[in-house]
PyMOL CGO cylinders between C-alpha atoms (Angstrom):
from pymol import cmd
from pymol.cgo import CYLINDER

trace = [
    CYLINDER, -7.05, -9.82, -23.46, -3.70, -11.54, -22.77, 0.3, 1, 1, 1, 1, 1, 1,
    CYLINDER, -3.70, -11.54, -22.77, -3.45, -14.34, -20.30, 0.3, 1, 1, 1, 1, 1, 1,
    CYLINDER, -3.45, -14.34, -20.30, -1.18, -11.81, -17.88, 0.3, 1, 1, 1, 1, 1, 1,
    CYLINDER, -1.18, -11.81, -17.88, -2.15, -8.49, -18.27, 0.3, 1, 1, 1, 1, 1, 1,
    CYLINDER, -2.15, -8.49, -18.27, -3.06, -6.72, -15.48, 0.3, 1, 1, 1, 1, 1, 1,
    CYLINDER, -3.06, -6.72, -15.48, -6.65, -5.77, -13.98, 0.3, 1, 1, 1, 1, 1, 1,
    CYLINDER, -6.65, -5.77, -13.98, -7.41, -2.19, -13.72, 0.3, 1, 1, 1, 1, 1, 1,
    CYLINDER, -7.41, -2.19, -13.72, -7.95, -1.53, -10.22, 0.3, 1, 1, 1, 1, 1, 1,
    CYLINDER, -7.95, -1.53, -10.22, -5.75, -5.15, -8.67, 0.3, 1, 1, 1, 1, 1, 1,
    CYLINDER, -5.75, -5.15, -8.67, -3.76, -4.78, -6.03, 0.3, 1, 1, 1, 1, 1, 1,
    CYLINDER, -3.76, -4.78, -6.03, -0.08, -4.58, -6.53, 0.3, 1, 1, 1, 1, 1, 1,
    CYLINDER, -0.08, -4.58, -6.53, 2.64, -6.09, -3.75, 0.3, 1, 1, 1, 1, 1, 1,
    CYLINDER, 2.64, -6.09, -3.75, 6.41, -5.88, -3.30, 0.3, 1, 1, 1, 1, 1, 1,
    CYLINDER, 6.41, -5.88, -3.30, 8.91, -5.75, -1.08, 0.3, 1, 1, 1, 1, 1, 1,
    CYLINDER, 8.91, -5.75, -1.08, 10.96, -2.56, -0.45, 0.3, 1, 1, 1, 1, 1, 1,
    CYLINDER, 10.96, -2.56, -0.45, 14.66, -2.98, -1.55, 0.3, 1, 1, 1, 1, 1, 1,
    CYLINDER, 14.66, -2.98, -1.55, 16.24, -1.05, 1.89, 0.3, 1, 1, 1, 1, 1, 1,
    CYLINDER, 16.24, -1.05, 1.89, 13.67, -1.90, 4.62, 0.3, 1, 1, 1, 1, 1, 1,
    CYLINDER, 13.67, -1.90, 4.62, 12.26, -5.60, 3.00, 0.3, 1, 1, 1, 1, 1, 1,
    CYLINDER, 12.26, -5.60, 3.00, 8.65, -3.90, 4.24, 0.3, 1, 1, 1, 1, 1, 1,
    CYLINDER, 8.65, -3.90, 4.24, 6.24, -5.41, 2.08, 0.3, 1, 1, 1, 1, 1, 1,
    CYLINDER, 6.24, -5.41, 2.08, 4.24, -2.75, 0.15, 0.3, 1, 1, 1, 1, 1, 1,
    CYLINDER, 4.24, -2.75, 0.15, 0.56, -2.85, -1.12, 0.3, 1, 1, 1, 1, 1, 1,
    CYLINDER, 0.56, -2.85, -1.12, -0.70, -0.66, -3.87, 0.3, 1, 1, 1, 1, 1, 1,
    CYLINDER, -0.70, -0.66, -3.87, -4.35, -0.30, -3.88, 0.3, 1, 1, 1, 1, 1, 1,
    CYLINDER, -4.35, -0.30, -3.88, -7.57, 1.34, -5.13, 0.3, 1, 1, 1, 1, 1, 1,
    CYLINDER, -7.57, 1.34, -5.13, -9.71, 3.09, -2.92, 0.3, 1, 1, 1, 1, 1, 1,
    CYLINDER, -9.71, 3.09, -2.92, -13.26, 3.94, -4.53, 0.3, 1, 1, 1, 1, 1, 1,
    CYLINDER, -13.26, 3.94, -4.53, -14.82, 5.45, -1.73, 0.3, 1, 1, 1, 1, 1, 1,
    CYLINDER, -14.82, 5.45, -1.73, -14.00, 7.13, 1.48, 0.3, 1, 1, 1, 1, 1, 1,
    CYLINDER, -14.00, 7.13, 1.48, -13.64, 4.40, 4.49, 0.3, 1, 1, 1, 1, 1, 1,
    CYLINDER, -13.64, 4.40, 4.49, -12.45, 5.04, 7.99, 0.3, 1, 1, 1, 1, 1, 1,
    CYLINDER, -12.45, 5.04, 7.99, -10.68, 8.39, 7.19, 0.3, 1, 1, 1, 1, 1, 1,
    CYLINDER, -10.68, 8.39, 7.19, -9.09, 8.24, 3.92, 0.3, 1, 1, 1, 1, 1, 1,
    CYLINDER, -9.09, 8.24, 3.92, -9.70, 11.41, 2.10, 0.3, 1, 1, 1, 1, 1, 1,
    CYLINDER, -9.70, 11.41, 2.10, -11.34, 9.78, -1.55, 0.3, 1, 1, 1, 1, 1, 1,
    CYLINDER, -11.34, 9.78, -1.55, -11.33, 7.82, -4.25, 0.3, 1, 1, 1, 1, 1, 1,
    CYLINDER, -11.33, 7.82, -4.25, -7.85, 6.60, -5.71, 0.3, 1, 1, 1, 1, 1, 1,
    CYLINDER, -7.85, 6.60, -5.71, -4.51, 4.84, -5.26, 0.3, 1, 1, 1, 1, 1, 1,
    CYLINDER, -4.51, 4.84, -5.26, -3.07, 4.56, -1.72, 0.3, 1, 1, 1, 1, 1, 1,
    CYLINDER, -3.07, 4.56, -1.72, -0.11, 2.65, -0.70, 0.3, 1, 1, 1, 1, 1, 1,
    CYLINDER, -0.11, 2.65, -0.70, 0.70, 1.28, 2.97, 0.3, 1, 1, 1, 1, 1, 1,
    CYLINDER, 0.70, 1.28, 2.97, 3.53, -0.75, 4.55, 0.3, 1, 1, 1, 1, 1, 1,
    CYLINDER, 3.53, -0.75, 4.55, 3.33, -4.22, 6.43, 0.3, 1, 1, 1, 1, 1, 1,
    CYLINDER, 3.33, -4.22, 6.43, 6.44, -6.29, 8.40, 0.3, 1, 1, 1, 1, 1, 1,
    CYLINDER, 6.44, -6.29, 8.40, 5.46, -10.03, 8.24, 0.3, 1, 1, 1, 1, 1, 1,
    CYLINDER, 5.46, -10.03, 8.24, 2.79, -11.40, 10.32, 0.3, 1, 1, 1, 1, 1, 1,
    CYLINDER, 2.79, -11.40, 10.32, 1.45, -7.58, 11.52, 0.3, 1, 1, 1, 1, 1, 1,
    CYLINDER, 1.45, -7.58, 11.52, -0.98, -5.81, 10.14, 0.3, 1, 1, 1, 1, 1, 1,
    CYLINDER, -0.98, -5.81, 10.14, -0.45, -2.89, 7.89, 0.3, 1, 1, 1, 1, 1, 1,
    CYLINDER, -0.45, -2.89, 7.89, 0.56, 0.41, 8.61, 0.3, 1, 1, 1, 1, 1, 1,
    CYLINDER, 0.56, 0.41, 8.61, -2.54, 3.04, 9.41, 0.3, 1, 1, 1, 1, 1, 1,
    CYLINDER, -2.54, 3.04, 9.41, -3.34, 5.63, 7.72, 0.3, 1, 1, 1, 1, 1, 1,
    CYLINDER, -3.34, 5.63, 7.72, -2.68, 4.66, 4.41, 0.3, 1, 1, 1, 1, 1, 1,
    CYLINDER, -2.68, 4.66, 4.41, -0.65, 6.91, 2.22, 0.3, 1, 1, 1, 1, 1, 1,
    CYLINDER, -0.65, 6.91, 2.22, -2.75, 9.25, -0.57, 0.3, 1, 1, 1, 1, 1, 1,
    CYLINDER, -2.75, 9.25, -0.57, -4.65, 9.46, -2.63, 0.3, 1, 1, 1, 1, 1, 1,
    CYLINDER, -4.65, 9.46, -2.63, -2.71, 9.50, -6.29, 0.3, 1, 1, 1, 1, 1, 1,
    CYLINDER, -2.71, 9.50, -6.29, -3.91, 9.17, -9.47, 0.3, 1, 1, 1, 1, 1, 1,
    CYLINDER, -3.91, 9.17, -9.47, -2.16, 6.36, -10.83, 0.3, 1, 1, 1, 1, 1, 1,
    CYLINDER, -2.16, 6.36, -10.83, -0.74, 3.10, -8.94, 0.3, 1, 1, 1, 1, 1, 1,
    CYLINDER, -0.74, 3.10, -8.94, 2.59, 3.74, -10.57, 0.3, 1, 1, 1, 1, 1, 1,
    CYLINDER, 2.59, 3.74, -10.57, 2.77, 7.47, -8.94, 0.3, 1, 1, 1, 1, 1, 1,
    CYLINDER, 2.77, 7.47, -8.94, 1.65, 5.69, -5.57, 0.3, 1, 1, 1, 1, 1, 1,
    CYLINDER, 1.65, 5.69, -5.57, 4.28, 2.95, -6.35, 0.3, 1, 1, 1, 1, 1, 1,
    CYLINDER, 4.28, 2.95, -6.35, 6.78, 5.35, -6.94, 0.3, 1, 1, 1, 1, 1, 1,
    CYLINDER, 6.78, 5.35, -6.94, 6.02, 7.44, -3.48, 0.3, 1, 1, 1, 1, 1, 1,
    CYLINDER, 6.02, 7.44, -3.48, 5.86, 4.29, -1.43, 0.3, 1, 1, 1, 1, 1, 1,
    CYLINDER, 5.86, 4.29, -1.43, 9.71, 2.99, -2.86, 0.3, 1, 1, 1, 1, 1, 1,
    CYLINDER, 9.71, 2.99, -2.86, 10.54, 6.92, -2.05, 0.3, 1, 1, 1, 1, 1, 1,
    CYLINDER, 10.54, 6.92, -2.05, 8.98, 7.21, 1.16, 0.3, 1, 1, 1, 1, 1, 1,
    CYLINDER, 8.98, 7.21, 1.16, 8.42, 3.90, 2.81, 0.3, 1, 1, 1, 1, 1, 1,
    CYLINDER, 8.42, 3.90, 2.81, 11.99, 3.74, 4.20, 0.3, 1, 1, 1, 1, 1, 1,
    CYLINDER, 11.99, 3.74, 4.20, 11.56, 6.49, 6.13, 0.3, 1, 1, 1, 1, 1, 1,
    CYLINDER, 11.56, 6.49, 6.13, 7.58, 5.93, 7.12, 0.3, 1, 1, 1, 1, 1, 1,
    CYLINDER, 7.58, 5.93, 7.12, 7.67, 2.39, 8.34, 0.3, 1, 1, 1, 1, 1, 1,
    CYLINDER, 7.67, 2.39, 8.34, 7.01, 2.37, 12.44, 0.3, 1, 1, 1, 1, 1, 1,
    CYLINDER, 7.01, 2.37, 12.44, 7.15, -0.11, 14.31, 0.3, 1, 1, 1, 1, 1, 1,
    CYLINDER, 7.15, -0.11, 14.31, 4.93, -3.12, 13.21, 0.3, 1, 1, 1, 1, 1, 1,
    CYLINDER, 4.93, -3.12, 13.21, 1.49, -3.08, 15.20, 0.3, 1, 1, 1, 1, 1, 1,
    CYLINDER, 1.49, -3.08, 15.20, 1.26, -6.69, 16.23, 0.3, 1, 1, 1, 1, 1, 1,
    CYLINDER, 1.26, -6.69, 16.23, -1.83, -8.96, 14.83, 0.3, 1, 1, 1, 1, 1, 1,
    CYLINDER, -1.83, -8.96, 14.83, -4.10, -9.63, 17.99, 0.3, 1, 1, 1, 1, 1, 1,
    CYLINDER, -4.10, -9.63, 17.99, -5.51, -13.16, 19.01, 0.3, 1, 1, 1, 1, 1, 1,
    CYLINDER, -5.51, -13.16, 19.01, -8.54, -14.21, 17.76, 0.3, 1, 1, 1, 1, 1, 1,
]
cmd.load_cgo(trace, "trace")
């Protein structure tokens, strides 16, 4: 296996070109607090809040998720949900 290739179900992070959101792509494998099954969801996050809920999908691969959240984050993002105090 080569020293960078990817893991199968890692997360994946960047940061969306027109809004500067940071997106996650991630694998789901079972259904948690409302998400509708197993497979790739994406969600959107300002810096220092917490993500934006629901996440989006399921999809089949994390490219097609990828590919939805550069599409569709710029015009999904809310406002940011601030991180409460611990």
């Amino acid at each position: 296996m080569a020293a960078f290739a990817r893991r199968v179900n890692e997360p994946l992070y960047d940061i969306h070109p027109d809004t500067g959101a940071t997106i996650e792509v991630f694998y789901a494998n079972r259904v948690f607090a409302g998400l509708s099954g197993p497979g790739w969801f994406w969600w959107t996050c300002k810096p220092g809040f917490l993500p934006e809920w629901p996440p989006v999908g399921p999809f089949g691969t994390s490219y097609r998720a990828y590919r939805d959240a550069l599409e569709g984050a710029s015009t999904t993002v809310a406002p940011p949900t601030p991180r409460r105090p611990r």
